[in-house]
N, C-alpha and C positions, 0 to 999 in steps of 0.2 A: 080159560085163557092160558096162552101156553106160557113159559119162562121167559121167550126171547120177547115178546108182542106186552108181557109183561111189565117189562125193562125199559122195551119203546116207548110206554107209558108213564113209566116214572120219569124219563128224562123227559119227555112234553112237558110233565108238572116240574121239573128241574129249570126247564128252560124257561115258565113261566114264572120262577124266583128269582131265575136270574135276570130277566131283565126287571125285573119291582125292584131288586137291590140297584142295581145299573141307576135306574131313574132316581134312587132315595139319595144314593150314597157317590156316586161316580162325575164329578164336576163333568167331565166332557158331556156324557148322553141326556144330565140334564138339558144342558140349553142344546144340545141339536136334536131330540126329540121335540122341545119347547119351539123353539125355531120353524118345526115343520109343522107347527099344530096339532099336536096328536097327544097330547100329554093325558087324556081321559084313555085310561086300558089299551094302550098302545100293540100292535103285534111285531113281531119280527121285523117284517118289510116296511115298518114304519122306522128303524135306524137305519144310519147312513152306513152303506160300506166302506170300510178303513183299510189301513195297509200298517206296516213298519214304519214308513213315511209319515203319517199321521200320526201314531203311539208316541213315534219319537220327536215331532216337532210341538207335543201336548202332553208330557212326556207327566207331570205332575198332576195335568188333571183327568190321568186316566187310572189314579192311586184311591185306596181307601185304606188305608193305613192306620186303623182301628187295635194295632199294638204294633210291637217291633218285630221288622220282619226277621226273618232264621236266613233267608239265602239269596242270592243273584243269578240268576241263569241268564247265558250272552247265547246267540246264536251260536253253533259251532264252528264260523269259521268260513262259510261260505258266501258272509254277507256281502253288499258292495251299495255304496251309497249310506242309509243312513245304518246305524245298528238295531237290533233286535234283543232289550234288555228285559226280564222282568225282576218284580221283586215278589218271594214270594214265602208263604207262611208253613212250618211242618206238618200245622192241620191240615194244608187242602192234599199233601202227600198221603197222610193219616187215610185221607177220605176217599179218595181214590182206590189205595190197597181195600179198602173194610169193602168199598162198591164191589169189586172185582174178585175179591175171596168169600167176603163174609166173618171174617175173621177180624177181631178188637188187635188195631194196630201195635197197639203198647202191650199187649198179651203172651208171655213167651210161647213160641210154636211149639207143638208138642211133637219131637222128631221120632221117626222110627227108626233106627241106621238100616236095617234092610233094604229100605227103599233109595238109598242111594241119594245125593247129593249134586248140586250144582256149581260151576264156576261163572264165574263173570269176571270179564278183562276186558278192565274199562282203563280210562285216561279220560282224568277232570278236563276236559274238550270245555263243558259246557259253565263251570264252577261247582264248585261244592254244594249238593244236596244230600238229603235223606235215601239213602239203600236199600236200606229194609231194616224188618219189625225183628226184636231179638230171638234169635234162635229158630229162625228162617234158613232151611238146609241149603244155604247159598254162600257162597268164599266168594268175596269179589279180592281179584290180583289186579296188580298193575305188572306191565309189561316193560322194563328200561333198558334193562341188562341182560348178561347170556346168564349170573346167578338167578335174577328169576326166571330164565326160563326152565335151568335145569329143575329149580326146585317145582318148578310146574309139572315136568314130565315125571317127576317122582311123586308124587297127589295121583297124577294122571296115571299112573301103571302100577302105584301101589297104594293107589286109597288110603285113611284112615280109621284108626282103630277108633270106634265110638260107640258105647255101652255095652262094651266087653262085644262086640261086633266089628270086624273087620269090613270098613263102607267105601266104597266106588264110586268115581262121580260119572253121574248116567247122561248128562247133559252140559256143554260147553256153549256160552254166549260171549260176547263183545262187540265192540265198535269195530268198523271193518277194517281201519290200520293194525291193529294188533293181531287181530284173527289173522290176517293174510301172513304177518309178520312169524306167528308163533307155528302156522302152518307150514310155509318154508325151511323155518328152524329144523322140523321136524322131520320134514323131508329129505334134507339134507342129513339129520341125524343119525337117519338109517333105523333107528331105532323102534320098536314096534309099544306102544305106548296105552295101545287096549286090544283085549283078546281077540284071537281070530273070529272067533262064534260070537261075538258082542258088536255093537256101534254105539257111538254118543251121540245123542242129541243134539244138534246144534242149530246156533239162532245168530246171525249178522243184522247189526243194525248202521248206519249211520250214512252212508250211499245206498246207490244201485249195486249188485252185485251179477256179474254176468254169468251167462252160462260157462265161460270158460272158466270161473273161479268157484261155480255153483259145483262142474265137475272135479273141482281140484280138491275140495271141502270133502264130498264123499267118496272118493280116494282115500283120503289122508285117516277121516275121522269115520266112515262106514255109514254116512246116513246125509243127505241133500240138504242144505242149511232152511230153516225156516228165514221169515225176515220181516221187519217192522216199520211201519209208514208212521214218522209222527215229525213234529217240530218242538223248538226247545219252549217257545212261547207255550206250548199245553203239555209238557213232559210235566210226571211221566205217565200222560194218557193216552199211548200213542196206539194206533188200528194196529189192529193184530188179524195176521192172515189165516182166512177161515179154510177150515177142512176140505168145507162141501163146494163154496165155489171157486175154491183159489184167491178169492179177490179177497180186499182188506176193510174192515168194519172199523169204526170208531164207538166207544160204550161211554165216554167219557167227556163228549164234546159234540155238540148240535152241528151237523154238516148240510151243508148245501152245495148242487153242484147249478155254476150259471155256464152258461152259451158261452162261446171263446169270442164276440165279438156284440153282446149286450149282456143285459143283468137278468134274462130270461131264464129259469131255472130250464134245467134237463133231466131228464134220468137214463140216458143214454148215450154213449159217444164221448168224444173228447172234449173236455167240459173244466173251466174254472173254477178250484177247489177254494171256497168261502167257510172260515169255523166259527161258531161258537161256544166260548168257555162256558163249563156249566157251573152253577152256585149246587154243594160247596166243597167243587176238585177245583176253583181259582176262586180267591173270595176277594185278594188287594188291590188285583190289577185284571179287571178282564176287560176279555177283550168280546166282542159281539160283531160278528158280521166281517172276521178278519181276515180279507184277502193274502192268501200264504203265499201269490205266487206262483204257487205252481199248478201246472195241466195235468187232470187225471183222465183216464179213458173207464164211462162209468159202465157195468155191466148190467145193470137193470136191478131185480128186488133179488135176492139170493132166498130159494127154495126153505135154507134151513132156519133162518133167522128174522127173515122179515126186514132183512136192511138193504139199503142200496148198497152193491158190490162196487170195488173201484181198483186202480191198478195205477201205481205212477207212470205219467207220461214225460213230465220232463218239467223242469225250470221254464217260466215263458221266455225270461230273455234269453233262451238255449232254443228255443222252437221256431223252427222256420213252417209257417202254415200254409194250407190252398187256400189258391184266391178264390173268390165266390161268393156265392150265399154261403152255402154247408160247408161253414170253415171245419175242415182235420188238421191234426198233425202230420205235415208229411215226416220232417226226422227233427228228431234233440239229441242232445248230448247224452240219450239211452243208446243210440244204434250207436252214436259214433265210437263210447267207451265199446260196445259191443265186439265191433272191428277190431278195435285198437289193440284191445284184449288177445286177437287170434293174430299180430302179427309182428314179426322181429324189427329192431331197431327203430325201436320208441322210444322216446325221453320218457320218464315217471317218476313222478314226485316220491320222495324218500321221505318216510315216514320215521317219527324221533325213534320207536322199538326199534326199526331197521339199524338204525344210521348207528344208535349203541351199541348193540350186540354184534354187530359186525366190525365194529372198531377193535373190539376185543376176542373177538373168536378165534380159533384156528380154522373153523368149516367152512369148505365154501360157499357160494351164496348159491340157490338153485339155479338151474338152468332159468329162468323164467322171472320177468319181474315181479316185483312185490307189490309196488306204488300204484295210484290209480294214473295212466296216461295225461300230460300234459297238453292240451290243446284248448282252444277257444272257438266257439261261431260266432262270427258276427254277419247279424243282418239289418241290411238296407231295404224300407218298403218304397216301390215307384210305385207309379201311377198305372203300370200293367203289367210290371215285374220284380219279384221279391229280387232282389243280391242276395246272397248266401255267402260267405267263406270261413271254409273249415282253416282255420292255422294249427299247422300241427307241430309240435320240436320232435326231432331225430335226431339220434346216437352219431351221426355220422354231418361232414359237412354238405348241407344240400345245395352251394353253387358251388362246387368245385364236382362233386361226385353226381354228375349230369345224369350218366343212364341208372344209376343204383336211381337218384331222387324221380326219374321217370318212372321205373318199376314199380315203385312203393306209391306214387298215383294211380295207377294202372290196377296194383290190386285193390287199393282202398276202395276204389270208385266201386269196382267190380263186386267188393263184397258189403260194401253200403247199399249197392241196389238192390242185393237179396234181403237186406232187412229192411228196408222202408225199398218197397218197389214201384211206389208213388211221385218217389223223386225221376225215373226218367221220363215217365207221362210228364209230368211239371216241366221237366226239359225239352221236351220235344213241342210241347205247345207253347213255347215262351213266356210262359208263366214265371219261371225260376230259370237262375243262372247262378251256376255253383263255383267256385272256385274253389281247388283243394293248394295249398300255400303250404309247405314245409320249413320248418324254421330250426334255427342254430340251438343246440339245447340250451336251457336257461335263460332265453330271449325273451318270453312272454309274461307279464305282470300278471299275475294271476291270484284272486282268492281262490287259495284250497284248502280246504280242513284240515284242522293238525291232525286230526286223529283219522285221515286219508292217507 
């Protein structure tokens, strides 16, 4: 039996504790498995599938609170309608690192400084948890100020001295307002901050990050950012992107992908991502059968591991689909940030690193924005055709500045149909009707992530 098929194995039996605990201990799945009569060895498909909507209109009886909990994790920021809370215990963090290294969480690491060292630059986005296990060659910074950033580029260009060894850090991660923010700095700074013959590691979490910022990453830092699929409800076990097939695996959480328009499982195509927490990486609050929301495009079994491979496709209420049987995604809010990315005079949300450090800088700020684009889709389904409209804020006034606001339709359309090339077939057969809307900066209500 290999290691990977190994793994798939233990979580089968993971996931058959965690639903025994669910039914013993979890007031909700008692009475809705009870309900559906299945209470004698129940499987999977015998609970109902949930959402945020449910967690949080049942919000106490989907608790097991068997001691006091250590932490609160909220969604980060991109919610809308109800929230997305849990409560959650340092053990199932414990459990998770000991699954994923093999290493006794409470243990101090035994560091080598040869092997060089890690950053992490985060912002409590999500509330205060557990970071790591002591003496884990990892510095998590926080980003506010232009002082931390300098003291950053000093770590970053001159290592520290540890066990009579002068240590480097080999690898940079963060949530992607800061990275983009500290990235900027840097650029502007002029200043070269690791060796020519060298690159850093680097890892973006917390959006999408586009090719134009994927380029700008190994520019800055020598090496194309890795990146990570997860939610705050199963942090921190989030898919981590595989070698062999690009796509992203999940080790920590039972996934299911169903059809965009039933509850028919797939393993292929753009497909409704369904989790399972597993016992015991969530013990107080899990959740089973938890619609996240969001459309992934699944790759099928991945060669090296034996999982289904998967790739974000977008938020559903961002997804404008084809009508039909064989619903896909024609575009979300991946193509549109994609565009938005390649072109001048965009509105973008300012992120709190940005907005400090340039309060007090003398440097200018790069050519280029830092924020992720401000815009919205809203879509209307008819009875034989979707509405679509993109609102988008620009730099500039869009009914006064007539041929500028025509131009900037003209190229968006243009380079929207190179990345989703399915939107002019949908328009030509009346399928879909797009409307691209430009708006006054600051005009649109918008959840955005702070740490976006």
């Amino acid at each position: 039996m290999s290691l990977e098929s190994g793994e798939l194995h233990i979580e089968e039996q993971l996931l058959q504790k965690t639903l025994e605990h669910a039914l013993a201990n979890v007031k909700f799945y008692g009475k809705a498995v009870q309900r559906a009569g299945h209470l004698s060895s129940p499987s999977l498909k015998d609970f109902p599938i949930i959402d945020k909507n449910t967690v949080e209109a049942n919000f106490e009886d989907f608790l097991y609170l068997d001691r006091f909990p250590d932490y609160v994790i909220s969604s980060g920021g991109t919610m809308a309608g109800a929230g997305a809370f849990s409560l959650r215990a340092q053990e199932e963090y414990e459990a998770i690192y000991f699954h994923n290294s093999g290493r006794h969480p409470r243990k101090r690491y035994e560091y080598f400084s040869p092997d060089g060292f890690a950053i992490d630059l985060f912002t409590h986005t999500n509330g205060y948890h557990w970071r790591k296990p002591p003496g884990l060659p990892v510095l998590p910074f926080t980003l506010e100020q232009e002082a931390h950033a300098l003291f950053l580029v000093h770590i970053l260009r001159d290592g520290l001295p540890i066990q009579g060894h002068r240590c480097y850090p080999v690898h940079l991660q963060g949530q992607c307002g800061p990275m983009r923010t500290l990235t900027g700095y840097i650029d502007v700074l002029g200043e070269k901050v690791i060796p020519a013959s060298s690159s850093l590691g680097t890892l973006v979490y917390g959006s999408h990050t586009t090719r134009v910022w994927k380029d700008r990453y190994q520019s800055i830092w020598g090496s194309r950012p890795r990146e990570l699929y997860g939610l705050s409800e199963f942090a921190p076990g989030s898919a981590q992107q595989c070698d062999t097939c690009g796509g992203f695996h999940f080790r920590t959480c039972w996934t299911e992908f169903l059809a965009l328009d039933n509850d028919e499982p797939t393993n292929f195509g753009d497909a409704r991502l369904v989790l399972t927490s597993l016992f015991p990486f969530v013990q107080m609050q899990p959740r089973i059968r938890y619609y996240t929301g969001d459309i992934v495009s699944v790759g099928g079994v991945c060669p090296a591991t034996g999982r289904i491979s998967f790739k974000f496709r977008g938020r559903e209420k961002n997804s404008v689909l084809s009508r039909g049987d064989d619903k896909t995604v024609l575009f979300s809010e991946v193509e549109v940030q994609e565009v938005l990315d390649q072109m001048k005079s965009v509105a973008c949300q300012t992120q709190v690193s940005e907005l400090r450090i340039w309060e007090s800088t003398n440097l200018p700020k790069p050519p280029y924005a830092l924020g992720y684009p401000r815009f919205q889709i809203l879509i209307e389904e008819k009875e034989e055709t979707t509405l679509a409209c993109i609102e988008i804020e620009v730099t500039f006034e869009p009914d006064v500045e007539k041929q500028k606001s025509g131009h900037f339709r003209e190229l968006f359309a243009g380079l929207l149909f190179c990345e989703a090339p399915g939107i002019e077939e949908a328009i030509n057969s009346g399928c879909l009707s797009l409307n691209i809307s430009l708006m006054p900066q600051n005009s649109l209500r918008l959840n955005v992530k702070s740490s976006a």
